[in-house]
C-alpha positions in Angstrom: 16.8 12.4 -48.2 15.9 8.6 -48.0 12.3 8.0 -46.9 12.2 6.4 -42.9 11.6 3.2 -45.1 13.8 3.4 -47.2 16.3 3.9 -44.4 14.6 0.8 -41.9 14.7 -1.5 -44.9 18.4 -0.7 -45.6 19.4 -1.1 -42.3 17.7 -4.4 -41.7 19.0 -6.0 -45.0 22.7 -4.7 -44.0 22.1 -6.5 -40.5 20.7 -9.8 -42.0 23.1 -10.1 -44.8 26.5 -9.2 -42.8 26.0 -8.5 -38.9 27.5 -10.2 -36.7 26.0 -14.0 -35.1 25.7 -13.5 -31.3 24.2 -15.3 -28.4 21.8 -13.6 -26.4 19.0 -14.1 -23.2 16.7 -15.5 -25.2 18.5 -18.1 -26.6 17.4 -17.6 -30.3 20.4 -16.0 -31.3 20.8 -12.9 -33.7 22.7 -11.0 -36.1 23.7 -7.6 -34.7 25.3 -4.5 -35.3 26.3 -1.8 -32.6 25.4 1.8 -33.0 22.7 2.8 -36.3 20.6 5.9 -36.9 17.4 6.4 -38.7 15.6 10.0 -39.6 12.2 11.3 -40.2 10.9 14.5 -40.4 7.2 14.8 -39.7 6.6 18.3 -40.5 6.3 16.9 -44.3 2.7 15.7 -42.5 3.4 12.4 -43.2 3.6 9.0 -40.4 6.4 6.7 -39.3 4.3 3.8 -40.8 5.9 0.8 -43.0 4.2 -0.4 -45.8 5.8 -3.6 -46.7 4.1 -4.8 -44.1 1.6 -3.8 -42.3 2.0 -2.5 -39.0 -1.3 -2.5 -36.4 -0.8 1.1 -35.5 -3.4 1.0 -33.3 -2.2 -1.3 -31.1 0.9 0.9 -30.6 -1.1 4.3 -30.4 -2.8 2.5 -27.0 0.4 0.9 -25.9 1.8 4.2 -25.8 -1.5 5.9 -24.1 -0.8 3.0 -21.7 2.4 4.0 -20.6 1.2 7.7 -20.3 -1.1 6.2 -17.2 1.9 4.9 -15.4 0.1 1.6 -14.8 2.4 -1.6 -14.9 -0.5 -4.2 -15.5 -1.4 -5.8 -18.7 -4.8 -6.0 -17.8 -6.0 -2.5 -19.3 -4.3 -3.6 -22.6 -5.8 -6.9 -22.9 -8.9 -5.5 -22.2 -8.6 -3.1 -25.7 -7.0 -6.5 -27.4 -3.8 -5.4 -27.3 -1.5 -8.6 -26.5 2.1 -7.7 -27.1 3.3 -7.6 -24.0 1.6 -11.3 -22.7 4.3 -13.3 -23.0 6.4 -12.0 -20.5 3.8 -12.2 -17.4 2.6 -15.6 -18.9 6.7 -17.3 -19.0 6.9 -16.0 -15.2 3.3 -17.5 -14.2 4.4 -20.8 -15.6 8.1 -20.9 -14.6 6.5 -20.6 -10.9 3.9 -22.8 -10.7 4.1 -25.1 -13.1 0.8 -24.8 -14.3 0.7 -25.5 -18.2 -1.8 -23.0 -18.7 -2.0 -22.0 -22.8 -1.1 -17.9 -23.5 -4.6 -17.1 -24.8 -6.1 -19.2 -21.5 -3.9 -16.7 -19.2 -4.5 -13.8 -21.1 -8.5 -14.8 -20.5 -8.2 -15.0 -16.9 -6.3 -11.9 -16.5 -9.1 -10.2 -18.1 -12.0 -11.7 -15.9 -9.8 -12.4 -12.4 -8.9 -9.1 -11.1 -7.5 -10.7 -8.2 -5.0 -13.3 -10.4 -4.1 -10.3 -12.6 -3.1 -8.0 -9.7 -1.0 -11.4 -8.2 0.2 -12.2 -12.3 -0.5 -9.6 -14.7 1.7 -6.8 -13.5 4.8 -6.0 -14.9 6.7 -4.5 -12.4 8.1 -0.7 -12.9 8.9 -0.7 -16.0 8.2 2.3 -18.5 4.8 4.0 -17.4 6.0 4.1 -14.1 9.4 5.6 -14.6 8.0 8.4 -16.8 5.2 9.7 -14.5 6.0 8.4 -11.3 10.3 8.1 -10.6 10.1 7.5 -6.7 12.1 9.9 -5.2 12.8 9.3 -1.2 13.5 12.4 1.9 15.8 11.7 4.9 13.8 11.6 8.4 16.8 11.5 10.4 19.0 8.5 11.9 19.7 7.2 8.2 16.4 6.4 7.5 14.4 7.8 4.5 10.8 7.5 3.9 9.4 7.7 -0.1 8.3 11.3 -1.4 6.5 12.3 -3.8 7.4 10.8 -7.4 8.1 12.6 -10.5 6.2 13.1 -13.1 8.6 13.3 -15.9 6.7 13.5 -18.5 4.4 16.7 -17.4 7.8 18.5 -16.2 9.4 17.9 -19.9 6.2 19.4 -21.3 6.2 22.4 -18.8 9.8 23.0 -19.2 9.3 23.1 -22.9 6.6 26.0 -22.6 8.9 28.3 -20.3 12.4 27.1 -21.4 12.1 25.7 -24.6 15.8 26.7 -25.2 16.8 23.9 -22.5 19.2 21.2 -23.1 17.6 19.0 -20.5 13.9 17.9 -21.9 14.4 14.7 -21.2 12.2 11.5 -20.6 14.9 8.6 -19.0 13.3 4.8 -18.1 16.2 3.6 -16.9 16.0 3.1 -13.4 19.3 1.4 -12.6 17.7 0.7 -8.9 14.6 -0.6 -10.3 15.6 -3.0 -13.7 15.5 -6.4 -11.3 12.1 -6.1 -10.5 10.8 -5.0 -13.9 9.6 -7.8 -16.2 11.6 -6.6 -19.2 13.9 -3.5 -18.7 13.3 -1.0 -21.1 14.6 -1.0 -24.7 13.3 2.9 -25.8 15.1 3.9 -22.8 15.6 7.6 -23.3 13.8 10.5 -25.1 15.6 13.6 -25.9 13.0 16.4 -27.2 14.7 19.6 -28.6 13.0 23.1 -30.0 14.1 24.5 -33.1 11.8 27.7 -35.2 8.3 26.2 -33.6 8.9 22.6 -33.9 9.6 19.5 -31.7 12.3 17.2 -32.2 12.7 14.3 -30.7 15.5 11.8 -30.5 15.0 8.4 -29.2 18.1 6.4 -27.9 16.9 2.1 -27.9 19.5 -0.1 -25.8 18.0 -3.1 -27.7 16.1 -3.3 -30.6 14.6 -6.2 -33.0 14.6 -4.9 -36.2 11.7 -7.0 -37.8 8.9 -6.9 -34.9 10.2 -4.1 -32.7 11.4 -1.2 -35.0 8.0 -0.6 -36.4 6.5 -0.1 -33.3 8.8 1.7 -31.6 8.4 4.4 -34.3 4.9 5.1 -34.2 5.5 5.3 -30.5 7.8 7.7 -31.3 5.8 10.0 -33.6 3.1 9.8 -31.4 4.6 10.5 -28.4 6.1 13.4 -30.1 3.1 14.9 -31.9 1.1 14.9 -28.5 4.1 16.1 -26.1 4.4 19.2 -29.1 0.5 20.3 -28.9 0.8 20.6 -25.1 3.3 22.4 -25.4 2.3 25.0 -28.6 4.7 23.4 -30.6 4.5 21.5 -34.0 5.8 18.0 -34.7 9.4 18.4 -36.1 12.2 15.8 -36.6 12.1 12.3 -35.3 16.0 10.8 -35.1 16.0 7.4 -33.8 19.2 6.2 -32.5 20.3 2.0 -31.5 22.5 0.3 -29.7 22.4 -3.2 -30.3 20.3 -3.4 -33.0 19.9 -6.8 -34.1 17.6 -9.4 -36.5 16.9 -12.6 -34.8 18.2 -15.9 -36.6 14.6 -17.8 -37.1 12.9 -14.1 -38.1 15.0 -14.7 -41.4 12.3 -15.9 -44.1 9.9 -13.0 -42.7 13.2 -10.6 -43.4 13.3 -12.2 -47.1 10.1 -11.4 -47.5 9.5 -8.0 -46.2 12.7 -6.8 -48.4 11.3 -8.5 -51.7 8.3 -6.2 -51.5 8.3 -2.6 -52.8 7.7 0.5 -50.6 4.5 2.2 -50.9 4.0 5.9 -50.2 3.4 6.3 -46.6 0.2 7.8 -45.0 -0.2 11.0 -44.0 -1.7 12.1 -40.1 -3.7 14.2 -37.9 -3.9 14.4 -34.4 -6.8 15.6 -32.6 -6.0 18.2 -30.0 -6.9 16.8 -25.9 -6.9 19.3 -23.1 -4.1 17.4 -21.3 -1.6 14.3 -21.8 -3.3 11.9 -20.2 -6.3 13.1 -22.1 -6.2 11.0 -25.5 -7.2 8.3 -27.3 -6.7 5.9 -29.5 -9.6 7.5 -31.9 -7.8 10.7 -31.7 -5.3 9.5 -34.0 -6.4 9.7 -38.0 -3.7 7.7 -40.6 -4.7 8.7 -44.2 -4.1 6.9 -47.2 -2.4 3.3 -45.3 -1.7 1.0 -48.2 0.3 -1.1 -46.9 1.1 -5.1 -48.2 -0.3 -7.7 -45.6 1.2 -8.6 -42.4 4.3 -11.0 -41.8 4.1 -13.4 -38.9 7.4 -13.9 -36.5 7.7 -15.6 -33.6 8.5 -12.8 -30.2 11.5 -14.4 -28.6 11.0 -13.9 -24.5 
């Protein structure tokens, strides 16, 4: 079988070279395909982790610890450096109040003004708060229905796969259909489907939307880790990761960075180990070891918003 490189490389060069130019809300523009599939299997021990370029692993090991707190604001990730998802909040603070304020200014004052980042630097419900807190709402009579408790799909997936691991229902869903308007971005890893097989967790991961060239590589370590965490609270062993697209797509002024990346030969990739925590919401970044990451250096694109 084709390394998870091997496959992502394959598949972006296909999309650059021959999918098909579309418009789209950014108004960058993109080459896209519809429908794609990529495999690993991490009971071979080793990570989800390019190495044509490097890819700040770190950043999505606490982007993904992020999301396991259900908090919406960007302030805890700037805070640990972590700036991917800046752009969003900042294009909305501007947009409204005309105030040319630079990204690294904005990201500076969500950090020390607690205040302005509660008013600018939330998010709105996107993924954390769909996975450990889905509103759910209880008639009180007359038509009227007051909120209930929410749902914490990401500890009933984990309990369910203890007592039923047989189940064809471990599932972690983002997508809110009531709730995308007020989210900043609507989610893109929308769906994770976790499945047992002889001890080990499998995990398939359906992505509405996905940029191959900044996106891809994060979403897999995501994935993995996401995967290796949900399978030690659960007794389980990390098994297959099957990533599955939708529109999967290269954007048009990403295409020297694609060049480049495909020019480069694959490395081996790095082996992992996950220290064990008492309870989901008990990691952290540290907690995650990558062995032997030799990857080439890093290739700047620009994110489109």
């Amino acid at each position: 079988m084709k390394t998870i490189e091997e496959q992502y490389l394959e598949l972006m060069g296909s999309i650059h070279r021959s999918g098909i130019e579309r418009s789209d809300r950014t108004g960058v523009g993109t080459r896209s395909v519809f429908g794609a599939m990529l495999r690993h299997d991490m009971s071979t021990g080793l990570f989800p982790l390019l190495t044509t370029k490097r890819v700040y692993w770190k950043t999505a090991m606490r982007e993904m610890l992020w999301f396991l707190t259900g908090d919406t604001s960007i302030r805890p990730l700037l805070i640990q450096g972590v700036k991917i998802w800046s752009e969003w909040p900042h294009k909305l603070y501007v947009t409204a109040t005309g105030d040319d304020i630079t990204l690294a200014d904005f990201e500076t004052r969500i950090i020390e003004d607690e205040d302005f980042a509660r008013e600018w630097g939330d998010l709105g419900p996107v993924y954390g708060k769909q996975w450990v807190d889905w509103d759910t709402y209880e008639p009180v009579g007359g038509g009227l229905f007051r909120k209930g408790a929410g749902i914490d799909q990401v500890r009933k997936v984990i309990e369910d796969l203890r007592t039923n691991p047989d189940s064809r229902r471990h599932i972690i869903e983002g997508w809110n259909v009531a709730e995308l308007d007020r989210m900043a971005l609507p989610p893109c890893h929308k769906s994770y489907q976790f499945h047992v097989q002889e001890g080990r967790l499998n995990c398939m991961l359906y992505q509405r939307s996905c940029d191959m060239f900044l996106g891809l590589p994060f979403n897999l370590v995501g994935q993995a880790v996401l995967t290796a965490m949900i399978a030690q609270q659960a007794g389980l062993e990390p098994g297959e990761l099957v990533w599955t697209g939708g529109d999967v797509h290269v954007y048009l002024n990403h295409a020297e960075a694609i060049e480049e990346q495909l020019s480069r030969p694959m490395r081996r990739l790095p082996s992992f180990e996950l220290r064990k925590a008492s309870d989901i919401r008990g990691y952290v970044a540290e907690d995650l070891e990558i062995e032997g990451y030799d990857p080439h250096a890093p290739i700047k694109a620009p994110v489109a918003v």
